[in-house]
N, C-alpha and C positions, 0 to 999 in steps of 0.2 A: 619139437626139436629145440633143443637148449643151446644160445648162443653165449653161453655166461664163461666161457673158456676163449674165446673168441677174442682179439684187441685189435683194438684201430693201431694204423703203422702210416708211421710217414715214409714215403720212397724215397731215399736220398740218392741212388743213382741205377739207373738202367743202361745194359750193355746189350746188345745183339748175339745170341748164340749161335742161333740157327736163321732160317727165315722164320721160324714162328717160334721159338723157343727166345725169350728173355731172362736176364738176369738180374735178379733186383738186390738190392741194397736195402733193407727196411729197418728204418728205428721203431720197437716197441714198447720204447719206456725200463728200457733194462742198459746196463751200461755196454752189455754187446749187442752188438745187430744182427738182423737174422740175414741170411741169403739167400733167396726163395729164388725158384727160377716158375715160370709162367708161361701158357702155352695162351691167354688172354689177348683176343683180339685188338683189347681197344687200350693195351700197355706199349708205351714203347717209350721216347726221351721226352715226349711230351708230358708225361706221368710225377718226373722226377718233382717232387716238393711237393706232389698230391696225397691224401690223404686213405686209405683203401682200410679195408678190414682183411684179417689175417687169423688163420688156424693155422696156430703153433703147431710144434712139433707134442703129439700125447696126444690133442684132442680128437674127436670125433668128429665125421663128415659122412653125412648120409650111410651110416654105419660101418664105415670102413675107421681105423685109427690113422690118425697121421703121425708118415715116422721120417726119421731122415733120409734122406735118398739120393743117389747120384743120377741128375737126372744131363744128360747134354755136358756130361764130363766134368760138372760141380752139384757140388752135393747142398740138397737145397732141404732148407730147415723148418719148414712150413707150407703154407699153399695161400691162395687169393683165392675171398670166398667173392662166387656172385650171387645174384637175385637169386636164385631158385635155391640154393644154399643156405641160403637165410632164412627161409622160408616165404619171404617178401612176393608180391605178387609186379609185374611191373620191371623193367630191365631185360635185356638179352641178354639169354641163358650163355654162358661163356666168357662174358665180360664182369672185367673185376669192377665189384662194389666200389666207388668213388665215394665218400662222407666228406661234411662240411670241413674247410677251414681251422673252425675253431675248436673242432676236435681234438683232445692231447693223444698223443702216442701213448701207447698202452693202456689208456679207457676201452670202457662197453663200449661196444658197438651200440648203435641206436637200436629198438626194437622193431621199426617199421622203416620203410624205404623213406629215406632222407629227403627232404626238398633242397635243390640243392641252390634257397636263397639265403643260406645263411642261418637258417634254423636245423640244429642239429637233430632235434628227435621229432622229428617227421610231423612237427605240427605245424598249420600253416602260420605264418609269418604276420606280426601286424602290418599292415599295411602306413606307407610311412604318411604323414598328414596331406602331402599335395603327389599322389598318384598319380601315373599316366591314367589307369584305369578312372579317374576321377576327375581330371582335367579331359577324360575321351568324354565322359559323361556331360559334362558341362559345356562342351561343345557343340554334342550331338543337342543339347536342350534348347542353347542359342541358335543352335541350323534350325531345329523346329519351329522356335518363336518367331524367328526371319522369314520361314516356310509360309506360316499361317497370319503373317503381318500382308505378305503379297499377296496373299488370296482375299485377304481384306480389302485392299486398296483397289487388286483389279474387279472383285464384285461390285466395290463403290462405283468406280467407275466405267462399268458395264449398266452398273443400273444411272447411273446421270446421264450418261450415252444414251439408253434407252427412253429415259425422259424426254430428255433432247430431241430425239429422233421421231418418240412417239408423238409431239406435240408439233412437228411441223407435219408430219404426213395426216394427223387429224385436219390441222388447219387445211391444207392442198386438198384433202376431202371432201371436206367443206364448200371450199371454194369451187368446187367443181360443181358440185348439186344444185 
């Protein structure tokens, strides 16, 4: 499936139609906006100034065309693609594709499911110089070195105890004979 028709859109505002029906506002990098309405569980005002991918009005969606439509008493010029739309593996099916940030309104979509730390085309991310994953590491290496410092000290001192110990109950042995 080809997503080269496909463009990132920013949501600039979301209205309530119905209980499940929304109405979006999307820029796609053209001097008009689209108005897409969406039946997308996971849209609502939270959305606004987030980033989604968008099948215009002409393209192709799991072989159906998309054309303009009145859907919930406004006529809505596109649709929100999710996971299984894109072919992506990953996401619930129904919910609209979210993309990074740094995305422009009307670029390619990414080709694979986005991370969404800031890398937009779905590779992973360098990791920045002082990590939590890496300050967990370096913790966890300090609790072991601490770990194995006390098991040192207390065999030392089970085996001086033992000396200790072994050396007066010879002696009482001893002295008994």
């Amino acid at each position: 499936m080809s997503n080269d028709a496909y463009v990132v859109g920013l949501v600039v505002s979301v209205k309530d139609l119905t209980d499940k029906l929304k109405h979006l506002v999307v820029d796609v990098g053209n001097p008009e906006t689209l108005n897409i309405v969406t039946n997308a569980p996971n849209v609502g005002t939270r959305t606004e100034g987030k980033k989604v991918i968008v099948a215009p009005v002409g393209t192709t969606v799991d072989d159906v065309k998309v054309e303009k439509r009145s859907v919930g008493g406004v006529t809505s010029e596109g649709m929100l693609m999710d996971s299984k739309g894109m072919g992506w593996s990953g996401g619930a099916q129904g919910n609209a594709v979210l993309v990074p940030d740094d995305m422009a309104p009307g670029s390619n979509p990414p080709t694979s499911r986005p991370r969404m730390d800031g890398d937009a085309r779905g590779a992973a991310a360098e990791p920045p110089a002082s990590s939590a994953a890496a300050d967990k590491k370096a913790a966890k290496e300090q609790a072991k070195a601490k770990a194995a410092a006390a098991r040192e000290a207390r065999k030392a001192n089970k085996s001086n105890k033992k000396s200790a110990d072994g050396g007066e109950e010879g002696g009482g042995a001893a002295a008994e004979e």
